[in-house]
C-alpha positions, 0 to 999 in steps of 0.5 A, a space after each residue: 502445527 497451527 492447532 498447537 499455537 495458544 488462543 492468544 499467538 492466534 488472536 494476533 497473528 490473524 488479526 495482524 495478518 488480515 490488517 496488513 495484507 488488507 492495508 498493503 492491498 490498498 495501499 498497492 492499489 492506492 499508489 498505482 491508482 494514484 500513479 496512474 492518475 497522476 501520470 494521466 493528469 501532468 502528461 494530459 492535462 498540466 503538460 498540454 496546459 502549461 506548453 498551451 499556455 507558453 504557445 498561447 504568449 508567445 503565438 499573441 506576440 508574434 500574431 501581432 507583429 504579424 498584423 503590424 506587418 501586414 498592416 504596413 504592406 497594406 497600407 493604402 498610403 503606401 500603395 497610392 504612392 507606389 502606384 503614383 510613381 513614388 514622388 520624393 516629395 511624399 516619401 517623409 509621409 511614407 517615413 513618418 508612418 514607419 517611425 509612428 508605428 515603431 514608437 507606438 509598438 516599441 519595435 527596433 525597426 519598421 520597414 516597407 520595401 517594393 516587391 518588384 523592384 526590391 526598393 526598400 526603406 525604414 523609419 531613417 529613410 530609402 535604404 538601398 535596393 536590395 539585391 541577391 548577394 547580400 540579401 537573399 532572404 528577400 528574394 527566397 521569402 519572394 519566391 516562396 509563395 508564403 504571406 508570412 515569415 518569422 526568423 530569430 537572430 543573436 547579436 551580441 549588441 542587442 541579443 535576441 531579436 524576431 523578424 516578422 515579414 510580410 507580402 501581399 502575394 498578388 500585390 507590390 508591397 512587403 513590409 517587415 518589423 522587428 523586436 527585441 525577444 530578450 523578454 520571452 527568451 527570459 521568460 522561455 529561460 526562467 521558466 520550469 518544469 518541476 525541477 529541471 525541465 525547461 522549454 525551447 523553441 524548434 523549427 520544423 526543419 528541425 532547428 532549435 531557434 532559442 534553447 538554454 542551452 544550444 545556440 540558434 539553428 543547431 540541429 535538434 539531432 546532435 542531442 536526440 535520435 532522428 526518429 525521435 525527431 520525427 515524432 515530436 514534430 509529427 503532428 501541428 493539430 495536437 501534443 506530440 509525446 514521446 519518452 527517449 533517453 537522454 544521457 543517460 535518464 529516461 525523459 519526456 519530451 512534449 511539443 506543440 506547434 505555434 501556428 504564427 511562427 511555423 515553429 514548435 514549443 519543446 518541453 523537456 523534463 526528466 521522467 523522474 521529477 513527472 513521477 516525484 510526486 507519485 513516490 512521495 504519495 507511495 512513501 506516505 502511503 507505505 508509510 502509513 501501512 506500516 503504522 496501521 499494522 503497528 496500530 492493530 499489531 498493538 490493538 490485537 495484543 491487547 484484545 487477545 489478552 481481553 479475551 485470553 485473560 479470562 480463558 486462562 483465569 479459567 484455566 489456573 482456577 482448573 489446575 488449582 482444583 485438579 491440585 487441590 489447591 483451592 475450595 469450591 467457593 470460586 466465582 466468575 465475575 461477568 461483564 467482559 462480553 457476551 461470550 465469555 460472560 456465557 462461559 462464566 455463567 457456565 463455569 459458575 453454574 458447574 461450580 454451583 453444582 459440584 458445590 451442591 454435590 460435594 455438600 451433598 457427598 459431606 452430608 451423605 459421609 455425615 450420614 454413613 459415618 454415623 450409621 456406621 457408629 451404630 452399626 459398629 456399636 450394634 455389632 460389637 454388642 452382637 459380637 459380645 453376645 455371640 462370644 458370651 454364647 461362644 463361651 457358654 458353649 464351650 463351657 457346655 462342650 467341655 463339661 460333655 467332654 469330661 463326662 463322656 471321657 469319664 463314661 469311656 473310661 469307665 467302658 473300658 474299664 468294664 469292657 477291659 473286665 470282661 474281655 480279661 475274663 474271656 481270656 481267662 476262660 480261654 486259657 482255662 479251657 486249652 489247658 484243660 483239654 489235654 488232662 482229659 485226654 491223659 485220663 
């Protein structure tokens, strides 16, 4: 079936067919290369950067109110009062210290509070003592065996708020300091991830403390499955990965612990938007596939009628001459190629020597016809000469014809003669017998 299709179909169906399976070839391998390495590079590298970078802003801020805390419940002027008694004569220093460092770091509040007793004053002065109805967290952080706590809460009056506490575990003094995070809540809001992703902060109990979204200490289950839960907050030595679904859309969920708050910053990002760029690759490369194939589509059409042109020049010129339409004075012109300037060269040279031989076919019916003439004038003049010849001889046998006509006759006429006399003696002697015999 293929045999039957003309050089030309040929030509372009081989060279498109090897162009495109080639360019689609490279063009699959090219997207899945690059959707692999750029899936490899957002999850591996500018994920982990970007929730690096988010932790490494938020873990400065929070280490350092964590060293103005610790620097409060150190402090040796507050440990020499408390040793001496706490005289009330020396208190306002111990205020005075507490409004100095709230001014200088631009806290909402600075406390110092006595660990056995529960005393507790800020930077207006001795507050209360505190007790277990209504300040449990005191007690709890007491008892829990931790230097440090960091704690979130929303008020309407003054929004997002970070408690940094700290206690010497084997000493007296406590201290806490507080400070607006309305900023890094804008910060954590504003910030993106593609198009929609987003980052949240979560506990490792498993309670978002500041989300877009979901109010403070809402269990981060309401919104994933318990297992992915537990895989994201697996690891606090590197980035948890996972991908879940959520409503419905595939989506990627990253974490990584923040050491200073015991907490875990979320990235939240649909799995679409991570691979958008690697459509808009796989587009542009289908894309151009298609325009290359078009390209040699055009390039192979034009070569086939280059190389087909000649060929079928060559063949009209056949037909031609089998129709005997045209003379033998035909030249094949060269310069399109090495091959087919070996096919004019050949087709002149057979056309030179069918020219030679039809010259010499010509010359050779020149000379026949020629011959032919003398011959022909040779033999009518022998035939002239033989009819003469004829004539004379038919003459000379006619003339023997009369003559031996005469000579029978005149046979005959004697053998007549004496044949008459034969039967005149036989008569003569049958009758004369009787009349001897009557005598």
């Amino acid at each position: 079936m293929f045999n039957q299709v003309s050089i030309r179909k040929k030509i372009i169906v081989t060279l498109t067919s090897a162009v495109l399976l080639s360019a689609l070839a490279i063009s699959w391998i090219s997207v899945s290369i690059n959707q692999t390495k750029l899936s490899e590079r957002m999850l591996e590298e500018e994920l982990p950067a970007t929730l690096k970078n988010i932790s490494q802003s938020i873990d400065a801020e929070v280490s350092g109110l964590s060293r103005i805390a610790e620097q409060l419940a150190t402090s040796g002027y507050a440990q020499q009062w408390l040793a001496d008694g706490k005289p009330a004569d020396r208190e306002a220093q111990l205020i005075k210290e507490l409004t100095l460092v709230k001014a200088v770091h631009g806290l909402q509040a600075a406390s110092f509070c006595e660990r056995t007793t529960g005393d507790y004053w800020n930077e207006r002065g001795f507050l209360r003592r505190l007790n277990p109805t209504e300040d449990s967290w005191f007690f709890a952080f007491k008892e829990s065996g931790k230097a440090k706590q960091v704690s979130v809460y929303k008020s309407a009056e003054v929004g997002y708020q970070i408690f940094v506490n700290y206690q010497q575990l084997n000493g007296v003094g406590l201290s806490g300091v507080a400070k607006s995070m309305n900023d890094m809540v804008k910060m954590l809001s504003a910030f993106k991830i593609e198009q929609t992703g987003f980052v949240f902060l979560v506990n490792k109990a498993g309670k978002v403390q500041i989300h877009p979204t979901l109010e403070a200490n809402t269990e981060l289950q309401t919104t994933i499955s318990a297992k992915d839960v537990s895989q994201l907050l697996a690891s606090e030595s590197q980035m948890n990965l996972l991908e879940t679904e959520l409503n419905g859309k595939a989506t990627i969920l990253a974490s990584l612990y923040i050491p200073s708050m015991d907490w875990y910053l979320v990235a939240q990002v649909p799995q679409a938007e991570v691979f958008a760029m690697t459509r808009e690759i796989s587009k542009v490369m289908w894309g151009l596939t298609a325009l290359i194939a078009l390209i040699f589509l055009v390039i192979s059409v034009l070569l086939s009628n280059s190389i087909t042109a000649p060929i079928n020049h060559l063949a009209a010129l056949f037909k031609r001459m089998g129709e005997g339409e045209t003379d033998l004075l035909v030249h094949l012109s060269a310069g399109r190629g090495a091959e087919l300037d070996e096919l004019a060269s050949g087709f002149n040279a057979f056309i030179s020597k069918v020219r030679q031989i039809a010259a010499d076919i010509q010359q050779t019916s020149t000379d026949l016809a020629a011959h032919a003439a003398t011959l022909n004038q040779a033999a009518s003049q022998n035939v002239l000469a033989q009819l003469r010849q004829a004539r004379a001889t038919a003459s000379r046998a006619r003339t023997w014809r009369r003559n031996d006509d005469t000579l029978a006759r005149r046979r005959c006429s004697e053998d007549g003669l004496r044949l008459g006399r034969l039967r005149a003696r036989r008569r003569h002697r049958r009758w004369a017998w009787p009349r001897r015999l009557r005598r």
